[in-house]
N, C-alpha and C positions, 0 to 999 in steps of 0.2 A: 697289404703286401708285406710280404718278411722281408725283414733284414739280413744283412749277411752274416751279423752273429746268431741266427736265429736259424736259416739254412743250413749254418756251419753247426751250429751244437744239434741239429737233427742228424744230419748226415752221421754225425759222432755218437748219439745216441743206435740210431740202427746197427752200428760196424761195432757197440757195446753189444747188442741183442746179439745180433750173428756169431759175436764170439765168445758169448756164455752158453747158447745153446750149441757151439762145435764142441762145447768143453763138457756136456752132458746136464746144464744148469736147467730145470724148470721156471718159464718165464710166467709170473702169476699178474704181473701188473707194471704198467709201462705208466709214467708221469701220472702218480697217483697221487692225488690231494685231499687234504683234508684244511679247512680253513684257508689262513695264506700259507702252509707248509705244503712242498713239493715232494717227492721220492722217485727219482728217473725210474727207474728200475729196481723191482721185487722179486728177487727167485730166489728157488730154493735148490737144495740138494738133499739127498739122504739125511743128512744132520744138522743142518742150519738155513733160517730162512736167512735170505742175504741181502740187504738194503744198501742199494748200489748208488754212487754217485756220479755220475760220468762228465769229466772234465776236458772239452776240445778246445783246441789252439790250435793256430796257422804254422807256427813254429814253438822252440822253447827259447827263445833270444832273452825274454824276458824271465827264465824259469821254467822249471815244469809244471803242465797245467795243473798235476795234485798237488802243488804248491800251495794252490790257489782256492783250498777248500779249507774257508777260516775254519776258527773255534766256534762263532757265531750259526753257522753252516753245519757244524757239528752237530751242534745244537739243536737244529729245528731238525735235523734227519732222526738226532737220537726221537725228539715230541712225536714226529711223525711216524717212527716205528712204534711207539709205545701207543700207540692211538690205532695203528693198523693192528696190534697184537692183541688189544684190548674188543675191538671190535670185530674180528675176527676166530678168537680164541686161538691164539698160534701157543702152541706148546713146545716148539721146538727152539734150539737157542739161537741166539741172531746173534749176527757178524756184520760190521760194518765195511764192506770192501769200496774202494776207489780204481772206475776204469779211465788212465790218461789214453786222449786223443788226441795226437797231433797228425793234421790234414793240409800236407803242404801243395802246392799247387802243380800237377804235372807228376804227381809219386805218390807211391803207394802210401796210404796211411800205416802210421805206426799204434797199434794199440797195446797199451803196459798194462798191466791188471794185480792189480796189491790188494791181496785179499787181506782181512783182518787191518785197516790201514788206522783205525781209529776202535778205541772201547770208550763204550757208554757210560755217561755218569749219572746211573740211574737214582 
């Protein structure tokens, strides 16, 4: 059985898909893994493939949920772009975007979208 952070960051994942592809985003890969590294979300656009990290919360009382995407975090999304890129052959250049999701109870979610939120140290 899931937990309720776990129905709550799906629910925030889907309402990340729904609203990269209103925005004309190609979705290539939804929680893709390699080893213990994660990438919620891979699409692309015209000019950049874009390794998304989608962060949901109930509220922001505590902060904003892209608060909450360490350096650590940084870290294994930059490994697991260079692992998708490499095995893949992506030639086009990549962008690190953060979509916040805040899912309060009784109201419309808010979904923020910071593209470029983070560069890679490759």
């Amino acid at each position: 059985m899931k937990t309720e952070k776990q129905i709550k960051g799906r629910i925030g994942e889907d309402l990340a898909v729904d609203y990269l592809l209103s925005k004309g985003y190609a979705l290539l890969e939804r929680n893709w893994t390699i080893g213990h590294l994660e990438v919620d979300i891979i699409a692309s656009t015209a000019d950049f493939l874009v390794i998304v990290e989608v962060k949901t919360r109930k509220s922001n009382t505590f902060g904003e949920p892209e608060d909450f995407v360490t350096l650590q975090k940084q870290r294994n999304l930059i490994r697991a772009a260079a692992a998708y890129i490499q095995k893949f052959g992506i030639t086009k250049e990549v962008r690190f975007d953060i979509l916040s999701v805040i899912v309060r109870e009784g109201q419309e979610a808010e979904v923020h979208h910071i593209p470029d939120a983070f560069k890679p140290r490759w």
